[in-house]
N, C-alpha and C positions, 0 to 999 in steps of 0.2 A: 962776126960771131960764128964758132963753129955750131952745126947744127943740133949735134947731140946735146948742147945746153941750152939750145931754146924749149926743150919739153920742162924741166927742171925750172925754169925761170919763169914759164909759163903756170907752173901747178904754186911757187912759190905767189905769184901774185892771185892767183883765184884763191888762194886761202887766206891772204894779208884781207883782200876785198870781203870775203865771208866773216871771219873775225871782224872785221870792222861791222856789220850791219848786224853779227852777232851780238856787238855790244848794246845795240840800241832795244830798247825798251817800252812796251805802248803802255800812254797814260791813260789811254781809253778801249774801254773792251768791244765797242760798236753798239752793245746792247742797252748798259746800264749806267749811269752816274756814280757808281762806288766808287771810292778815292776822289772824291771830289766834291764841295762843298759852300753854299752860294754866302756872298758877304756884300756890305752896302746897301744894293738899292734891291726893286723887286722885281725885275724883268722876268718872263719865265722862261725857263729853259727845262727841255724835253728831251728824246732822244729818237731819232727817224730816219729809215734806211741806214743808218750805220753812221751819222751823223749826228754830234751835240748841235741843237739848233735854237738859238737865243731868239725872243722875240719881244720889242719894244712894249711897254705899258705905261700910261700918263702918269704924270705925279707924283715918282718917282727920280731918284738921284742915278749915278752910274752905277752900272749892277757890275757886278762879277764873279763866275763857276772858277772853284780857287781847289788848285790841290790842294790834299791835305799834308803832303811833306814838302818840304822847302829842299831846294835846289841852290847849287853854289855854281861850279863848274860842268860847263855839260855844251850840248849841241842839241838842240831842239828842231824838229821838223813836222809840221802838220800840213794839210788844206785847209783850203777857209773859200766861202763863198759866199758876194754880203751884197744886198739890193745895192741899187745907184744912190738911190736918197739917204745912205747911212753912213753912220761912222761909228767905227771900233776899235777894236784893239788886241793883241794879247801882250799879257801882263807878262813879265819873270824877274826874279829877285824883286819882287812884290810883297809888303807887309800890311798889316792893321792891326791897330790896337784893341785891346781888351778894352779899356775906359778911355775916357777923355785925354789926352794927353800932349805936354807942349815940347817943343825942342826947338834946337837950335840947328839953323842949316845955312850954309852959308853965309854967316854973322848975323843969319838974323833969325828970333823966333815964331816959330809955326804951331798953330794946333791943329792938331788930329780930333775930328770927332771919333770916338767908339766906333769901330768894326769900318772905317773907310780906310779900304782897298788906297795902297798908293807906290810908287815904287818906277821902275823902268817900264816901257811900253811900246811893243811893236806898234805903228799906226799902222791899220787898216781906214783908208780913204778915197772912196772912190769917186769923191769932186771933179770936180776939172784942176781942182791946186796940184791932185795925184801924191801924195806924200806916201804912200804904202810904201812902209818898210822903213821911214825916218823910225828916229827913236827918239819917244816924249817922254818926259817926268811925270806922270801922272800926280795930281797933287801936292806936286812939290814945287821944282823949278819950271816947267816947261819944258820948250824943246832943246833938246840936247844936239840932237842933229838930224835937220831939215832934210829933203831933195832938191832945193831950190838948186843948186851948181850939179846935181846927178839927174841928168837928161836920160841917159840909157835905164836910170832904175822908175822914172817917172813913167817911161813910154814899156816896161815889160809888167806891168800891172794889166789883167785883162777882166773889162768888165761884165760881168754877167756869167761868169764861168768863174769852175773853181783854179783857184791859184797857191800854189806853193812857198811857205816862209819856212825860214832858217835863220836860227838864231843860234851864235857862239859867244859864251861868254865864257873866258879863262884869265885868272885875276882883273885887273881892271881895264880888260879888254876887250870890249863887246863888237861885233861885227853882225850885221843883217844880212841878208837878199831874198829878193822877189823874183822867182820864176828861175833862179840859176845866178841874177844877175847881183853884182856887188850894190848895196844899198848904203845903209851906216856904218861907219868905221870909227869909234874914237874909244879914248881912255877914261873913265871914270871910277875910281871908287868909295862911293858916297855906299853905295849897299853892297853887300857880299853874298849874299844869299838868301833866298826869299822864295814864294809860291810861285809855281805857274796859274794862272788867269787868264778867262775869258771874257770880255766885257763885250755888254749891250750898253752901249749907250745913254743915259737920261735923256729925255724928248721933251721935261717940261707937261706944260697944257696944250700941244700940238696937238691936235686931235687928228689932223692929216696924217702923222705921225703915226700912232698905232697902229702894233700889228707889222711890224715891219720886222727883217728878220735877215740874222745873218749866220752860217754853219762852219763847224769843225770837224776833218774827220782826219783819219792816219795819224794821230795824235802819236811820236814819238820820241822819248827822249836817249840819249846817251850820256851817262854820267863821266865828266872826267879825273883822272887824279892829277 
């Protein structure tokens, strides 16, 4: 390559890169909750250090901080940082219903109660199972797709520190990772667009349980066409 085109080829990709992180978008302003909007259960969720921070309460169902626009195509990216003892999630192309409501889902029919949160689901899992990053059906079908055969996305989960998800969904093609590394890959189009969601967990009458607590922050999205 002669020389006088590497200055040129060089300015051409530091602006392809700027544009690209141009497009992206925060869901979260650091300070406050607006644009966002809690559904299901009662867990409380606050705001701290620049941090959405969920915290476990008894007696309750699975909670979830739900945008208030629905998202189709896009690339999502946040941190998340969640005690050992928990399990979570975030939600996208995520629905609930206004009333009661039954349907059909794979030959067979389901009811929704009023305002449960359901839809696709990054897991957040910081067991020894390690699934962070599979993608579950939140009240629908279950898991869609495991980490059981993704060893490298099992072992780039780090506990106790915050960790990086990414999430792409472009028609019925959703793709994960944790920390950089390839997690879920598959095809599904049962939902096309739907909220982003933060879930805490239900605990039940665990009383060990309360008060547990897991955070979101650098909430951003890129919408795609």
């Amino acid at each position: 390559m002669k020389p006088s085109l590497l200055l040129p080829l060089a300015l051409i990709s530091f602006f392809t890169v700027a544009r690209a992180e141009e497009a992206f978008v925060p869901l979260f302003d650091g300070k406050t909750l607006t644009g966002w909007e809690q559904h299901s259960g009662t867990a409380e969720y606050r705001v701290q250090d620049g941090a959405i921070v969920g915290k476990t309460v008894p007696n309750t169902g699975n909670s979830f901080l739900c945008t208030a626009k629905k998202y189709g195509d896009f690339i999502l990216e946040l941190e998340f940082k969640v005690e050992p003892s928990m399990n979570s999630g975030i939600q996208f192309r995520s629905n609930y219903y206004t009333k009661d409501t039954e349907v059909e889902i794979a030959g067979k029919k389901k009811k929704f109660p009023a305002d449960r949160v359901h839809g696709y689901q990054f897991e957040i899992d910081p067991s020894a199972r390690a699934f962070t990053g599979g993608v579950y059906d939140e009240g629908r079908r279950g898991w869609l797709f495991d980490l059981k055969e993704n060893e490298a996305a099992r072992k780039a989960f780090k506990q106790g520190d915050w960790n990086t998800a990414r999430i792409e969904c472009k028609g019925d093609s959703i793709k994960t990772f944790i920390n950089g590394v390839p997690a879920a890959d598959l095809k599904d189009d049962l939902t096309k667009e739907g909220v982003i969601a933060l879930q805490v967990h239900g605990i039940g009458k665990k009383t060990e349980a309360v008060g547990k607590e897991v955070m979101w922050r650098n909430i951003r999205i890129q919408e795609l066409k």
